[in-house]
ZAVOZA-837752 format. One record per residue (C-alpha): residue number from 1; residue in one letter; x, y, z. Coordinates in Angstrom, 2 decimals. Each point is the difference from the previous one (the first is absolute). Example, Ala and Ser with C-alpha at 12.3 -4.5 7.8 and 13.67 -1.06 7.14 Angstrom:
% ZAVOZA-837752
PT   k r       x       y       z
PT   1 A   12.30   -4.50    7.80
PT   2 S    1.37    3.44   -0.66
//
This chain:
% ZAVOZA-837752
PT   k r       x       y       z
PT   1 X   75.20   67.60   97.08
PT   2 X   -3.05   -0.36   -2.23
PT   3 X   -1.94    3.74   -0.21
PT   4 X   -4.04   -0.23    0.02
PT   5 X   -0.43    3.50   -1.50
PT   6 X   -0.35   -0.88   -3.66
PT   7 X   -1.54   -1.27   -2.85
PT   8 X    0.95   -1.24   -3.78
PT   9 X   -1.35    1.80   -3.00
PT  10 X   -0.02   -0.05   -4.15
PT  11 X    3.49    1.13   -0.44
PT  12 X    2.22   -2.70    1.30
PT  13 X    0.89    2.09    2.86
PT  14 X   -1.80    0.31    3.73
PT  15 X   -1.44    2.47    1.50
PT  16 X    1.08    0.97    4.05
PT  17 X   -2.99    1.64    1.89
PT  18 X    2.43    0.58    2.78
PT  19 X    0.02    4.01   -0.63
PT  20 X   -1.87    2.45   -2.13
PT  21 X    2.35   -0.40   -2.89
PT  22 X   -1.33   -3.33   -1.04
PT  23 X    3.39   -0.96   -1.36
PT  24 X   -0.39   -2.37   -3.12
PT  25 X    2.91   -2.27    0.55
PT  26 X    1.41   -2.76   -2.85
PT  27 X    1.96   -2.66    1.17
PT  28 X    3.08    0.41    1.65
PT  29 X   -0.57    3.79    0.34
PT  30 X   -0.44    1.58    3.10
PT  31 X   -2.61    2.97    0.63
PT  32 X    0.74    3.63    0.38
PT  33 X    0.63   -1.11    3.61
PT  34 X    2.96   -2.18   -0.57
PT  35 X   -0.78   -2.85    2.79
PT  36 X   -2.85   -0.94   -2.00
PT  37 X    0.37   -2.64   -2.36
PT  38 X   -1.72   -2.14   -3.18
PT  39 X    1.62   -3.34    0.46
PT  40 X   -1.77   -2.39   -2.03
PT  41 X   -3.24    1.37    0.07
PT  42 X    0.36    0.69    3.61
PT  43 X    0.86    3.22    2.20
PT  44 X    2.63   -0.52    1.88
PT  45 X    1.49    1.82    2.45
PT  46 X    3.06   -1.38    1.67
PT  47 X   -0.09    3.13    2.68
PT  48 X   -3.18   -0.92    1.33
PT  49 X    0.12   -0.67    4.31
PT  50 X    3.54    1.12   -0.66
PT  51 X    1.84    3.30    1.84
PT  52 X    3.29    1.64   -0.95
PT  53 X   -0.76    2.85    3.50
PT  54 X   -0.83   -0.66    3.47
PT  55 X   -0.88    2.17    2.89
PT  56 X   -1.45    1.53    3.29
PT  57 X   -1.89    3.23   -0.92
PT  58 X   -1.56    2.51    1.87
PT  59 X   -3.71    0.31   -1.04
PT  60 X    0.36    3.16   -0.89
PT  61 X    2.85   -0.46   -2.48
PT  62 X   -2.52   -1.79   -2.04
PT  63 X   -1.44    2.75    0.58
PT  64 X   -2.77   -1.01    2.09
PT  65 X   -0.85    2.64    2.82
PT  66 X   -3.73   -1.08    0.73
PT  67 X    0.36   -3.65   -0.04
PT  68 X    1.82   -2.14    3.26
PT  69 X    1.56    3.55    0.42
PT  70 X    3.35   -0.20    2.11
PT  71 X    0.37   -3.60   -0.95
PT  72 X    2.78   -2.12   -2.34
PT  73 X   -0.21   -1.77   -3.00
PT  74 X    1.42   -3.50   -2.13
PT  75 X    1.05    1.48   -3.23
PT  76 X    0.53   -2.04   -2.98
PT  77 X    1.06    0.82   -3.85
PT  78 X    0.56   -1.31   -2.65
PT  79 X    0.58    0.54   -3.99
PT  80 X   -1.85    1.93   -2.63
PT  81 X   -2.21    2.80   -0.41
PT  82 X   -3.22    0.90   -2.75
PT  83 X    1.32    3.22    0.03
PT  84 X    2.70    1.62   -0.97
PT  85 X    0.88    3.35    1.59
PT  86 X    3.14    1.81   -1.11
PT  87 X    0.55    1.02    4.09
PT  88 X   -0.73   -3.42    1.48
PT  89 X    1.94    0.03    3.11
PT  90 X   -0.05   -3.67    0.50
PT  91 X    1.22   -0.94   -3.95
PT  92 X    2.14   -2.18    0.82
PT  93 X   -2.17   -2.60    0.58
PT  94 X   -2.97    1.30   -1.36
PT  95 X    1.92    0.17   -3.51
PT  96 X    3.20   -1.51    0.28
PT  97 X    1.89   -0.25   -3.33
PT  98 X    0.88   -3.89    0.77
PT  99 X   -3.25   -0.93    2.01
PT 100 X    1.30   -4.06    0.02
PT 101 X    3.06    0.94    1.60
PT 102 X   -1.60    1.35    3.52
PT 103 X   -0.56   -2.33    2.81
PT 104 X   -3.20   -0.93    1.60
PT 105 X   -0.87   -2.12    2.26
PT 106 X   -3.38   -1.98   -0.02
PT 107 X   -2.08    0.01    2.80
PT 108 X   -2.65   -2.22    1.07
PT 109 X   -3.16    0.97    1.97
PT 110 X    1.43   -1.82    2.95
PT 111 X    3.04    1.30   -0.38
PT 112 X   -1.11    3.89   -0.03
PT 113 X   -2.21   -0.69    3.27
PT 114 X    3.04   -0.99    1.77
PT 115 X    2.15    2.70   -1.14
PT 116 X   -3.20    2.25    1.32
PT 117 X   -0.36   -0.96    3.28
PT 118 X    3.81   -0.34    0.27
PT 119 X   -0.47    3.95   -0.22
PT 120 X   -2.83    0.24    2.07
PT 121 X   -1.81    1.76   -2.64
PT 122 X   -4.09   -0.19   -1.69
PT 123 X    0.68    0.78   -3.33
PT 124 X    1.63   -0.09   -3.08
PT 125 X    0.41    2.10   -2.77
PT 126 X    0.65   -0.55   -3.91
PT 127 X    2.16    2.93   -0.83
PT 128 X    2.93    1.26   -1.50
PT 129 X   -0.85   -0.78   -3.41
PT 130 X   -3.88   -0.91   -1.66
PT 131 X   -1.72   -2.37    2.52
PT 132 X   -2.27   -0.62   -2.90
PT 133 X    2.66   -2.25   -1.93
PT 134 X   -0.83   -2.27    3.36
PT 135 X   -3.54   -0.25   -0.39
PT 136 X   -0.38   -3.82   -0.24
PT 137 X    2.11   -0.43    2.98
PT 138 X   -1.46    2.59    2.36
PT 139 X   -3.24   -1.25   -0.48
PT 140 X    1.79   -3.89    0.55
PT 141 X    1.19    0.93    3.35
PT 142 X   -3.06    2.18    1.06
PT 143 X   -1.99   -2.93    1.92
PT 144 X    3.34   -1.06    1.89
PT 145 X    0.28    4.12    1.07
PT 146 X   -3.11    0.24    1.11
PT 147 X    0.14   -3.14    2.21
PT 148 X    2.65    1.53    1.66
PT 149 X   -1.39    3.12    0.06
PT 150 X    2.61    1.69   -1.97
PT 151 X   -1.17    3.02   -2.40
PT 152 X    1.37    1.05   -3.62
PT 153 X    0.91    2.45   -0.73
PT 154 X    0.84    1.74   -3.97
PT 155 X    1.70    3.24   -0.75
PT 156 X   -0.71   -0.39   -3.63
PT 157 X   -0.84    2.19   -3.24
PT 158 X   -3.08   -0.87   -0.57
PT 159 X    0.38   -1.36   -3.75
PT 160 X   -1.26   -3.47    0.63
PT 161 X   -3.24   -1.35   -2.32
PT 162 X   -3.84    0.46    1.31
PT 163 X    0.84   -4.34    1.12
PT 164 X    2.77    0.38    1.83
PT 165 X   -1.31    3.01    1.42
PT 166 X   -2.73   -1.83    0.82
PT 167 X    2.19   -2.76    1.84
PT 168 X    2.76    1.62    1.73
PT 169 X   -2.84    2.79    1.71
PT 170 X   -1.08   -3.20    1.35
PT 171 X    2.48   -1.08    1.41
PT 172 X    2.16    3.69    1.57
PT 173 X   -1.08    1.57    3.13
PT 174 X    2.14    3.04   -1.18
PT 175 X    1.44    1.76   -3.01
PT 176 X    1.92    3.13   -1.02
PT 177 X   -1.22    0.54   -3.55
PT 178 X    2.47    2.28   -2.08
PT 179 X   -2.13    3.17   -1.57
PT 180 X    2.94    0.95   -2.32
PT 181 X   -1.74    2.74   -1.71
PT 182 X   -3.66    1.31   -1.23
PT 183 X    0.53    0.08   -4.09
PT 184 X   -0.27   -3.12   -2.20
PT 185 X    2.83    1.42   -2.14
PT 186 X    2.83    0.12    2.82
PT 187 X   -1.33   -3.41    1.56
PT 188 X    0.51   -1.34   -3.44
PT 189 X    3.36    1.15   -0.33
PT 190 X    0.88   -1.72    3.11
PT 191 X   -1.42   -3.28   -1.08
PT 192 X   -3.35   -0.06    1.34
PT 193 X   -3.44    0.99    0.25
PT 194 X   -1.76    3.12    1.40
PT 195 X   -3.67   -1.89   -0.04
PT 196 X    1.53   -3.30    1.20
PT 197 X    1.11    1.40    3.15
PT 198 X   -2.63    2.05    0.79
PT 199 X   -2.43   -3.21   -0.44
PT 200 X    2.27   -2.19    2.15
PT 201 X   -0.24    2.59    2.74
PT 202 X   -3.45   -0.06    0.35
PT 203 X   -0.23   -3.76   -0.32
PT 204 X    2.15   -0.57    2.69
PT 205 X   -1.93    2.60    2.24
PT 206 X   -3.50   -1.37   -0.62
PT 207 X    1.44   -3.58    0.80
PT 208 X    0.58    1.27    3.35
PT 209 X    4.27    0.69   -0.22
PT 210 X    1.72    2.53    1.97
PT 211 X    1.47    2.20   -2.80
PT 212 X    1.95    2.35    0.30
PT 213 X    1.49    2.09   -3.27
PT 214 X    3.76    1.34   -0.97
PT 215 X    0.51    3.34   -2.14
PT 216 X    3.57   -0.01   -0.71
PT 217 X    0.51    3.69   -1.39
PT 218 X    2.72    0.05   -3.18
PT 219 X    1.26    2.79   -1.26
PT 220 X   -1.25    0.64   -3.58
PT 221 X   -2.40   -2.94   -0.10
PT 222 X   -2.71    0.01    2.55
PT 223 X    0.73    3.57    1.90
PT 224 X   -2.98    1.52   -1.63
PT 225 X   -2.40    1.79    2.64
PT 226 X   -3.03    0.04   -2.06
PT 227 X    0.76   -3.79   -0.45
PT 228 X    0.97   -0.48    3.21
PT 229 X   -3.48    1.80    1.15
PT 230 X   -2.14   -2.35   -2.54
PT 231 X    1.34   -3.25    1.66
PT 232 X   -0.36    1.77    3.68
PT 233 X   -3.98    0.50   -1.07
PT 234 X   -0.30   -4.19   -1.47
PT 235 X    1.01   -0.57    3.19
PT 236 X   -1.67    1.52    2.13
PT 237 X   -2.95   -0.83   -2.25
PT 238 X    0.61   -3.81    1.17
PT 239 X    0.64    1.20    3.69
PT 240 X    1.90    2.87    1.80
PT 241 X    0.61   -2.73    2.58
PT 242 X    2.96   -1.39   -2.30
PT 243 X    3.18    0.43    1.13
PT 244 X    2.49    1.89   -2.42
PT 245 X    3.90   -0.13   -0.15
PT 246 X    1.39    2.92   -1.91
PT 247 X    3.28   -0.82   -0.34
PT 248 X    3.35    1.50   -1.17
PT 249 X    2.10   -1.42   -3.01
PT 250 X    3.69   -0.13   -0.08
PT 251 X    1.89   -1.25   -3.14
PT 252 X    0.34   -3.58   -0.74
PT 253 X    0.27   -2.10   -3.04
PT 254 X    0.27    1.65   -3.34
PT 255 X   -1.98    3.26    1.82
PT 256 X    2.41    2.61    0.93
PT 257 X   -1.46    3.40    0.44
PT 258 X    0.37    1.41    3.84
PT 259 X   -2.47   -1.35    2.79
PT 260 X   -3.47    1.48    0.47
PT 261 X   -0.28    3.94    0.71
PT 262 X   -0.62   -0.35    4.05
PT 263 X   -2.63    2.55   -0.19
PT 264 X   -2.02   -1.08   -3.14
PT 265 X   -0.09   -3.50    2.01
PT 266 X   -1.27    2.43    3.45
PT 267 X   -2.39    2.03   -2.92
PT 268 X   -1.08   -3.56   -1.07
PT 269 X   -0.93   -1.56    3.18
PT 270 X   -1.96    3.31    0.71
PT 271 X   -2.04   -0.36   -2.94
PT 272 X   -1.14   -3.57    0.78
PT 273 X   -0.18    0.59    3.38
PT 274 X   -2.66    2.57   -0.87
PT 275 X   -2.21   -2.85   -1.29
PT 276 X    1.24   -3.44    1.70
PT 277 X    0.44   -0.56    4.28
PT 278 X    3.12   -2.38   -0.31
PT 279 X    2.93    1.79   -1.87
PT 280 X    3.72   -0.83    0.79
PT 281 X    3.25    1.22   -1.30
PT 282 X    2.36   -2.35   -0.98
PT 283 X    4.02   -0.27   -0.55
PT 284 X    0.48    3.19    1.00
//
């Protein structure tokens, strides 16, 4: 499937305006993303409306606790990620080593309806790995979702450009944005962007989307208090009506030290529940 979210410049190569990286891409390379793709002056990606994971969530494993509380989910994946974070829990299909090799099955609008109502569900959500590498179709299937009055739903990172931003905020009723730390520096090292994030937060917000926002705390790279207390303050700069997850990490991927101290994680959720009204604890 033909991407929208780019443009050709000076250098023989094209530029993707999917995410904040702006990949410059030359023919028959892919982007930092992998399922992105110059194919003769064309991105292509052949992932696109595609899903490798299917399920029935419950809201809250989104998490979602202030939006259809008590209620189930459609849950669909797929493959990629503009990140790349060394404790990724769902790497295997967010960076698998042989990406081609892992089935997916298309889905059409019609299709994803049925399976819906099948379930006797309202929603669906774009999770497991970026929703953002799904942009175009998302925003293909919105009119047919809203018809049926069917809401989306994205439990994403946050790394997509100011456009698609623009365009999938349009188009979600929900999201769980990802607040992986509060220094440039570490969000780097994971493959992202500190003021992205924080910019895509409060776009989605002022277009009218219930956010809600994920702290995973990891040992040694975003346990800092005085950090954890500057990104507790932007927030409740925004709104103390935001709900946060603080949640506990466990090792995964190439990420081995032990799981989250229990009581920093109980110290942590103190501290922003000083400032915010909504704070949760999470895989404890």
């Amino acid at each position: 499937m033909r991407a929208s979210y780019y443009h050709k410049n000076k250098q023989d190569s094209i530029v993707c305006d999917l995410c904040f990286r702006h990949c410059s891409i030359h023919n028959n390379e892919s982007g930092f993303c992998r399922v992105r793709r110059n194919l003769n002056d064309e991105i292509i990606s052949s992932w696109l409306g595609k899903f490798c994971a299917r399920a029935v969530d419950p809201i809250e494993k989104k998490p979602l606790y202030h939006w259809k509380p008590n209620s189930y989910i459609y849950s669909l994946g797929s493959i990629g990620c503009n990140m790349n974070c060394q404790f990724c829990q769902n790497h295997k299909i967010s960076w698998p080593p042989e990406p081609e090799k892992i089935y997916c099955k298309a889905f059409t609008a019609h299709e994803l309806i049925q399976d819906i109502r099948e379930c006797e569900l309202d929603s669906i959500a774009f999770t497991y790995n970026e929703p953002t590498l799904q942009a175009e179709y998302i925003c293909s299937i919105y009119d047919s979702m809203h018809e049926n009055n069917i809401d989306i739903v994205l439990v994403t990172n946050g790394m997509m450009s100011k456009l698609a931003a623009k365009d999938l905020s349009r188009v979600t009723s929900a999201a769980n944005i990802d607040l992986k730390a509060f220094d440039s520096k570490v969000y780097s090292s994971l493959g992202g962007s500190l003021e992205t994030v924080k910019a895509n937060i409060i776009t989605f917000i002022n277009k009218g989307v219930h956010v809600e926002l994920t702290s995973l705390i990891v040992p040694g790279i975003n346990d800092n208090r005085e950090e954890f207390d500057s990104m507790i303050e932007w927030i409740a700069n925004i709104s103390r009506d935001i709900p946060l997850h603080v949640t506990r990490y466990f090792p995964a991927r190439d990420y081995h030290k032990p799981p989250t101290d229990i009581e920093l994680l109980y110290s942590l959720t103190q501290i922003a529940r000083s400032k915010l009204h909504n704070v949760h604890t999470g895989n404890i």
